[in-house]
N, C-alpha and C positions, 0 to 999 in steps of 0.2 A: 597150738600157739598159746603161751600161758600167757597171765597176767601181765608180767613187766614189760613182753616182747609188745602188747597190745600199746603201754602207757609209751615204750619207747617211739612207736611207730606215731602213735597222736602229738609225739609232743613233735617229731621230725616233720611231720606232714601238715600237723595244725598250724606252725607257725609259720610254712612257707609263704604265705602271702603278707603276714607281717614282716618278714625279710625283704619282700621283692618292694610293699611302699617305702619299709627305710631305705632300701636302694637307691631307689627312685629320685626321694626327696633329698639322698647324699650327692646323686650324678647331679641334679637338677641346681643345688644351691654350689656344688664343687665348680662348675661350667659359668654360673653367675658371676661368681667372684673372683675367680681365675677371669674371667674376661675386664673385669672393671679394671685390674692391675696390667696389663697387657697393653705395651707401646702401640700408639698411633699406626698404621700403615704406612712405609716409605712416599713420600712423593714424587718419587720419580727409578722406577725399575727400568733395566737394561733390556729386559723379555718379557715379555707376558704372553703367558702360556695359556690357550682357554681349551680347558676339557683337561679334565684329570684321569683319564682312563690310565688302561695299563701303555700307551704309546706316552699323552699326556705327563702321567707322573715321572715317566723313566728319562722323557726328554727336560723336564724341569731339575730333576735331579741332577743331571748333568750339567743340565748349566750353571746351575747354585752355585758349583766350585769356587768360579772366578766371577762370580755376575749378581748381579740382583732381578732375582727372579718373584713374579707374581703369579700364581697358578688359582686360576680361576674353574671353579665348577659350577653348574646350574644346580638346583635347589635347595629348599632351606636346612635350618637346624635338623638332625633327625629326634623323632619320638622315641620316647623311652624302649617298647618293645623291640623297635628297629636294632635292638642292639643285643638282642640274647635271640639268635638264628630260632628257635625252637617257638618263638613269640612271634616272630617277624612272618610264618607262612599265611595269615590270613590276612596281611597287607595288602598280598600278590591281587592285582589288577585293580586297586586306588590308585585312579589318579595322581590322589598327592601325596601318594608314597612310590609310585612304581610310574615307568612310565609308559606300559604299557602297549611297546610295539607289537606289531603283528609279525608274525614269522611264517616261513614255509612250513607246514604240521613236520614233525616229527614224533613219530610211534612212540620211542624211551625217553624224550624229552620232560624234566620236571615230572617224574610218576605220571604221564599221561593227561594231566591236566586238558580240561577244554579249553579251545580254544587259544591252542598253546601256537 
């Protein structure tokens, strides 16, 4: 590996974590102020849908067409990691990020995870 290949590799690898706070601090102030400009909530929807799952969203979608739809989920804002999958694995079983149900074990479920 010569010289340059070395200086290329430090300058790609060094500055990934300076990439991932400017990220951060773009997602974090872009979501601030995209919200402050953002109309009020209807006062008064035709449906309100609670639970956004895959049933949830497809039934909200549908009614949108011709209706005023309010599609409600439980929990808050996500965290920054929650949003680049590769970040997000050491989440798994916080409470306040995960919600932690218990399942029947499954052998190839999640790499095996305890307590899966």
């Amino acid at each position: 590996m010569g010289f340059c290949n070395i200086i290329l590799l430090l300058s790609i690898f060094g500055t990934l974590p300076l990439w991932i706070v400017l990220l951060h601090g773009y997602n974090y102030y872009y979501d601030y102020f995209s919200s402050q400009f953002e109309d009020d909530p209807l006062p008064v929807y035709d449906f309100i849908v609670v639970g956004a799952g895959s049933a949830g969203a497809a039934i909200a979608n549908r009614l949108s067409k011709n209706n005023k739809v309010l599609l409600l989920e439980a929990g808050g804002d996500p965290i920054f990691p929650q949003r680049i999958p590769a970040f997000s694995a050491p989440l798994l079983h916080w409470p306040q990020h995960d919600w932690c149900y218990k399942t029947v074990p499954q052998k190839h479920a999640c790499r095996g995870a305890p307590n899966n």
